[in-house]
N, CA, C and O atoms as a DFTB+ gen file, in Angstrom:
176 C
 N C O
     1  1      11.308     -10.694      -5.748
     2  2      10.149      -9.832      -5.694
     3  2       8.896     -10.684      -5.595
     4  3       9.149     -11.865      -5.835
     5  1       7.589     -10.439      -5.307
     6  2       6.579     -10.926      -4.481
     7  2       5.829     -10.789      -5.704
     8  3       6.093      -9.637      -6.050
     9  1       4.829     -11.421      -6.809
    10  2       4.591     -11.645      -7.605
    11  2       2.940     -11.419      -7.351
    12  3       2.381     -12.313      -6.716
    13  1       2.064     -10.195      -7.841
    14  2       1.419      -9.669      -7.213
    15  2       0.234     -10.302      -8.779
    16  3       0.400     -10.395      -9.995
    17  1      -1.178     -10.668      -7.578
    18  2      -1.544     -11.283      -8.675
    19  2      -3.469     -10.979      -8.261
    20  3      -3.846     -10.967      -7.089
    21  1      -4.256     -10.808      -9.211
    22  2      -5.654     -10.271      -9.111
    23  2      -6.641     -11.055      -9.221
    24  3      -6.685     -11.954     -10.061
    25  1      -7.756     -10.748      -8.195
    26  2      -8.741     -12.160      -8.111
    27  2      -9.423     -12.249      -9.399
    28  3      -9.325     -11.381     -10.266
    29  1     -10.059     -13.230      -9.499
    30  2     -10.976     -13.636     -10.722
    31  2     -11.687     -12.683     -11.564
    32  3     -11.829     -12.599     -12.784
    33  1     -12.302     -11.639     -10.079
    34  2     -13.472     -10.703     -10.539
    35  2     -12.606      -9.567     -11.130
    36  3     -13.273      -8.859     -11.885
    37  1     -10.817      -9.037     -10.962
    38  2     -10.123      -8.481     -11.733
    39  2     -10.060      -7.255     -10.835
    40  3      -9.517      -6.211     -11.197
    41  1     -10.848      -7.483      -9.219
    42  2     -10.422      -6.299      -8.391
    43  2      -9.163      -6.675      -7.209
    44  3      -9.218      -7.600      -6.398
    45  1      -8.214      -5.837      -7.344
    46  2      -7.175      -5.664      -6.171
    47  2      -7.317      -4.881      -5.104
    48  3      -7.206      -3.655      -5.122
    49  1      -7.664      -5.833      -3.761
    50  2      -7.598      -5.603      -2.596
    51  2      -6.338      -4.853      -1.853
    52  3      -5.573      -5.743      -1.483
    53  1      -5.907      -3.765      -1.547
    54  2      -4.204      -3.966      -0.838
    55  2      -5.016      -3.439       0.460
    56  3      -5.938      -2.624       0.477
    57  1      -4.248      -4.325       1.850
    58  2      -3.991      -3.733       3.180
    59  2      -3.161      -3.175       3.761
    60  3      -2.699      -4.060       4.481
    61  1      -2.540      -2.141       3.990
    62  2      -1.234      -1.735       4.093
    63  2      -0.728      -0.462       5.574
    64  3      -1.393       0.549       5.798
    65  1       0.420      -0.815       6.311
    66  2       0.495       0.112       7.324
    67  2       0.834      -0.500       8.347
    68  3       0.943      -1.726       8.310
    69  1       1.037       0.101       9.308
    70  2       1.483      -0.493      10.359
    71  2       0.317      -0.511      11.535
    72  3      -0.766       0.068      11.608
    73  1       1.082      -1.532      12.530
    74  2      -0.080      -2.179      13.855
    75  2      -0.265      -0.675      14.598
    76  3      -1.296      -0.307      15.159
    77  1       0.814       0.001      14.484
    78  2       0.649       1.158      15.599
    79  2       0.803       2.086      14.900
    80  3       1.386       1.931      13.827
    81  1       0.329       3.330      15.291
    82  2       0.540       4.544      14.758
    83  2       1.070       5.683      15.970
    84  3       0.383       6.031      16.931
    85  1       2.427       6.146      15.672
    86  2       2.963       7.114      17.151
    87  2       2.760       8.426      16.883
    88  3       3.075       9.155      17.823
    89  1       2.295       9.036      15.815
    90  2       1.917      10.371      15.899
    91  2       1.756      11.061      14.092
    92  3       2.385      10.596      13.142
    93  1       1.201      11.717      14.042
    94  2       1.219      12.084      12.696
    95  2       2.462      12.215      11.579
    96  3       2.397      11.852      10.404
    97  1       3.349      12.689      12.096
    98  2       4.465      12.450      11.281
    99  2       5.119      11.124      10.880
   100  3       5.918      10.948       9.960
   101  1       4.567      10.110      11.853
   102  2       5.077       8.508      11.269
   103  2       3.832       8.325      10.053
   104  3       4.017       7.633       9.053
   105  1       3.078       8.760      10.213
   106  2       1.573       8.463       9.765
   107  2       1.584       9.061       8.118
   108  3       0.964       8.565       7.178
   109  1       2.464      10.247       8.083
   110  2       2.518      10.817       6.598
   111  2       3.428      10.660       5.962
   112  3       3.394      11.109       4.816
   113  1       4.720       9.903       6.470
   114  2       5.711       9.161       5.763
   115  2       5.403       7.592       5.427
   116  3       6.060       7.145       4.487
   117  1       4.415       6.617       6.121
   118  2       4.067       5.438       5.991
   119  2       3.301       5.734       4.781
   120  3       3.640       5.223       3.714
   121  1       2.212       6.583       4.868
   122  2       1.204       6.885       3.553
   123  2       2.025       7.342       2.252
   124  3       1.656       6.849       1.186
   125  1       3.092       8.228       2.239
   126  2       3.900       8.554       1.650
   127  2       4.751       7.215       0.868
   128  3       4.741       7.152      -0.362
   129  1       5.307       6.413       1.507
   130  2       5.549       5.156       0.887
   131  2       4.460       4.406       0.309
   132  3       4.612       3.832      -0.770
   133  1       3.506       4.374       0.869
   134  2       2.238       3.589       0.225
   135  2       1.802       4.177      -1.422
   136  3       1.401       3.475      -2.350
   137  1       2.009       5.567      -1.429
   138  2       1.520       6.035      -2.479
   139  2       2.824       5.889      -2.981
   140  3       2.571       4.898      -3.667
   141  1       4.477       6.168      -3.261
   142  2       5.195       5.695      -3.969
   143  2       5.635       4.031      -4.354
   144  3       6.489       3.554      -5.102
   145  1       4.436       3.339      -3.304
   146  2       5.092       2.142      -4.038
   147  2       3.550       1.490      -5.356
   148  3       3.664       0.931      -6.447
   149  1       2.538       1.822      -4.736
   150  2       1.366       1.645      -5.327
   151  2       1.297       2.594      -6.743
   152  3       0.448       2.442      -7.621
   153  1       2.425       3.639      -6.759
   154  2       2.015       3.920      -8.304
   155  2       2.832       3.214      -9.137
   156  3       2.578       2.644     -10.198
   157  1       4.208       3.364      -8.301
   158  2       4.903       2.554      -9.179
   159  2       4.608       1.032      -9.545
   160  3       5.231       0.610     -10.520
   161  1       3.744       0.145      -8.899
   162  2       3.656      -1.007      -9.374
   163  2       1.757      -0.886     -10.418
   164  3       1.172      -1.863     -10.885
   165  1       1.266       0.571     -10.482
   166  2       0.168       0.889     -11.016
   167  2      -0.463       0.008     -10.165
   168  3      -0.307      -1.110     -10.655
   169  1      -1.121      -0.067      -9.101
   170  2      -2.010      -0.165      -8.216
   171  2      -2.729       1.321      -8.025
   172  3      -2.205       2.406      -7.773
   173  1      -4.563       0.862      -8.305
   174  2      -4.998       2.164      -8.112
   175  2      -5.506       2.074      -6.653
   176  3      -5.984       3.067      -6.103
């Protein structure tokens, strides 16, 4: 696992998603993972 770690000032940056987007339904399952993995690691 990737050992997730916070700058000095104590704010976390995340960039997340893909290069392309093919239509809304890829678009609300990608976000959909984003929000189940960001709560579970408590990323706000």
């Amino acid at each position: 696992m990737i050992e997730l770690k916070n700058n000095p000032a104590g704010n976390f940056f995340l960039l997340a998603g893909p290069c392309v987007i093919e239509g809304e339904e890829m678009a609300m399952r990608i976000a959909e993972r984003i929000v189940t993995i960001t709560e579970k690691l408590q990323i706000p």
